[in-house]
N, C-alpha and C positions, 0 to 999 in steps of 0.2 A: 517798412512793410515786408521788403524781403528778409530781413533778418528773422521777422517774428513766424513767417511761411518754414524758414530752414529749421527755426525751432519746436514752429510745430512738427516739422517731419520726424525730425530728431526722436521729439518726444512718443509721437505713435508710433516708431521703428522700436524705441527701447519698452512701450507697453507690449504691442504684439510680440514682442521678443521675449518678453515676462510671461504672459499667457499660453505660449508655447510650449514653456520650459516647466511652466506649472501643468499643463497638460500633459504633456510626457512625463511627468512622472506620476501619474495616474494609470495603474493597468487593472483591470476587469477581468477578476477569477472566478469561474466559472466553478460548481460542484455539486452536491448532492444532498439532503437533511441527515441528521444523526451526528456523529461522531467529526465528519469531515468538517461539518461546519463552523463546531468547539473550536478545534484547531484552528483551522483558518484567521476565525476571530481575533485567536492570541498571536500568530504570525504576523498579520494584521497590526496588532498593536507593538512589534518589533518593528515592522517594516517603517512605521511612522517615527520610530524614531531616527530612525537613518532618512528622514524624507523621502520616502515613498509612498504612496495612498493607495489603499487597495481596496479594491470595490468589491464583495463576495455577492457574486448571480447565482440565486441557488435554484434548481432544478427538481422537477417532480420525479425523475424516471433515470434511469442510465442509458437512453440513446443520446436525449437534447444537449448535456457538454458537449460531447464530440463533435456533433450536428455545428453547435453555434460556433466552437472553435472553428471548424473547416472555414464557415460563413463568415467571421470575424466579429462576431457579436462580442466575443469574449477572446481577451491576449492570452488566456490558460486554463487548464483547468485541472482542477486535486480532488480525486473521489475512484481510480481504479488501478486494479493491480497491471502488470505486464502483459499477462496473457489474454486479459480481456482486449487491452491494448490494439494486442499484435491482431485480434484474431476482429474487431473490428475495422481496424484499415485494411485488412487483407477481403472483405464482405463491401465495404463501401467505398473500396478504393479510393482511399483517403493517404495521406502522409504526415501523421503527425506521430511526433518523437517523444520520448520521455526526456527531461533535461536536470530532473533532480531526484532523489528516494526522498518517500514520505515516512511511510511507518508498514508494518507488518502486522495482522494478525492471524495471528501463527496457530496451527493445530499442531499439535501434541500427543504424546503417548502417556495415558496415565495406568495407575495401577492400586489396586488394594493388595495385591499378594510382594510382588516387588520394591526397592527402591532405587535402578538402575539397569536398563536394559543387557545390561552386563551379567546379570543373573538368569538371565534367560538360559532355559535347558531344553536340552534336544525334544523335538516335539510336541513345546508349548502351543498352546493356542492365542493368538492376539485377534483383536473384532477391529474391523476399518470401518468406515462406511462404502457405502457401497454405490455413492455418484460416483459420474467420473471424475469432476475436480477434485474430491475431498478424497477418493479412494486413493487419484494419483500421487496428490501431493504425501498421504499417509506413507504411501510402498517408496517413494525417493525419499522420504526421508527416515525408511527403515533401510535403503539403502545405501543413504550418505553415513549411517549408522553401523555397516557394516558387514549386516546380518543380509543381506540378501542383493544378488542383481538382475539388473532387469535387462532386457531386449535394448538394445541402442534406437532400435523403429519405436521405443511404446513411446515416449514423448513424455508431453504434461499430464495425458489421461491413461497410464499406465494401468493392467488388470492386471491379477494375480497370474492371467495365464501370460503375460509378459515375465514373470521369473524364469531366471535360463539357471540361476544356483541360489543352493537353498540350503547352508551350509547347518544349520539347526533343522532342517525339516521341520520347519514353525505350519502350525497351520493355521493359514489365515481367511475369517469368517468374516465376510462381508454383512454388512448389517444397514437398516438403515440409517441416515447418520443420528436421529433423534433417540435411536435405541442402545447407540454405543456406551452412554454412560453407565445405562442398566447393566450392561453387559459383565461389569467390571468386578462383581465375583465370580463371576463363570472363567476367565480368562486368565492369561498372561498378564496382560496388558491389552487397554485400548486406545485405539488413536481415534480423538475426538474435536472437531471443529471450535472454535469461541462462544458459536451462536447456541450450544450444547451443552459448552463444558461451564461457561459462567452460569446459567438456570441451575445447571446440577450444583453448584457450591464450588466448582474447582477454579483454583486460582493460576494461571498459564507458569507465572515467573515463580510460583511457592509450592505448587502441587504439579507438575508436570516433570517425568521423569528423562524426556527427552523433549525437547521442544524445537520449530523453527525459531530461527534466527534470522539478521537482516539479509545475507547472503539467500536465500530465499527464491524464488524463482516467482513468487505470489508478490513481490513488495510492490508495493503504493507510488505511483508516479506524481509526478508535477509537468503537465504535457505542454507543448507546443506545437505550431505548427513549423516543420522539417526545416521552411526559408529563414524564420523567427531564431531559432534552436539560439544563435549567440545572442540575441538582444539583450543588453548591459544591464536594462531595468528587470528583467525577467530573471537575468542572474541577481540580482539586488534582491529580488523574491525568493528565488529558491535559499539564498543567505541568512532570512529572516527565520524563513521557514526550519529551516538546518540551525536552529541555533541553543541553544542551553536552557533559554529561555522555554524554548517552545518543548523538547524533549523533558524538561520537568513536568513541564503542564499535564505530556500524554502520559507520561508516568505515574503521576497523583492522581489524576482526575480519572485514568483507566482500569489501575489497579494490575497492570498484565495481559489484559485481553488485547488490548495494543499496544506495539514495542515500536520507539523510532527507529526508522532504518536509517540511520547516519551517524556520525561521532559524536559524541557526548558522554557527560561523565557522570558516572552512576554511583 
């Protein structure tokens, strides 16, 4: 009778030990409908081959990820750039990190009269939009271009009246950003959002004469919260996620409008 007692112990020591281990490798990602979801799906189906289970909680709105992560509804979540990020825990006083790059979609500079912002001449005129995310990210990346600098104070929402040089004397007409593609015989060149430029026919990776890249300051997180940031199985996610596999998928299936922001080979 004692022996059959020790082996039962034995044996519910090594179930619950089994159910543990099968539960931790279960984590709950948290995101958004659209584009995030596709992804996810096929990371998802990487991550299961390396035995990891991942559960996608998808979301109506871009508060409730962050909300459930703080709460611990969800071990992560993929669906926002950095600066929404930064500029949410800084509002709800929260602490959660990015721990991996997802993908980019990147706004661009297109042109009918040009084929390299290199041809630009003194006192072209180029159309931005005229938010402040879409305006800012335009002017840093006519910055990181060359052609123009801006104020060290403008930040991520930079305005034209943030240029301190202006070595082309370019003039740049703020537009709304639905109207930048129209713009595009009037101009230089426009810098035009995805949500704009794919309706108009413009393809990011085939038609764009200068475009963001993963270096980006807009790129796509995989969040945690701040305590979390090493957790083994979360990097086993961000790995899945980052992987050949999955940078194919956004490649084909997006045409351009989304680029991965991680190494892969194209």
């Amino acid at each position: 009778m004692k022996k059959f007692i020790i082996i039962a112990a034995a044996l519910a020591v090594c179930l619950f030990g089994a159910g543990a281990a099968f539960a931790n490798d279960t984590i709950k990602v948290g995101t958004t409908a659209g584009a995030d979801v596709e992804i996810l799906e096929k990371a998802r189906d990487v991550a299961a081959k390396n035995g990891l289970t991942v559960q996608i909680i998808e979301f109506s709105d871009y508060v409730r990820p962050n909300l459930a992560l703080a709460d611990g509804e969800v071990d992560v979540n993929s669906f926002q750039h950095i600066p929404y990020l930064d500029t949410f825990n800084k509002e709800r006083g929260l602490n959660l990190v990015g721990i991996g790059t997802t993908y980019v979609s990147p706004i661009g500079f297109y042109s009918n009269k040009i084929k390299s912002l290199d041809e630009l001449k003194e006192g072209d005129s180029i159309s931005i939009p005229n938010d402040p995310t879409n305006g800012g990210r335009a002017l840093l990346l006519l910055q990181k271009a060359g052609f123009i600098t801006l104020k060290e104070s403008a930040g991520l929402t930079a305005t034209p009246f943030d240029v301190v040089d202006n070595k082309l004397k370019l003039k740049i007409i703020e537009l709304d950003a639905a109207q930048t593609p129209r713009s595009l015989d009037d101009v230089a060149t426009a810098a035009i959002n995805n949500t704009f430029a794919i309706p108009a026919g413009l393809n990011p990776i085939k038609d764009a004469i200068y475009l963001e890249d993963s270096e980006s300051p807009y790129v796509n997180v995989i969040v945690a919260r701040a305590e979390d940031k090493d957790n083994p199985l979360y990097k086993k996610f961000v790995e899945a996620y980052q992987s050949q596999e999955v940078a194919d998928f956004i490649l084909e299936r997006f045409q351009g409008s989304t680029i991965p922001a991680f190494e892969y080979k194209n």
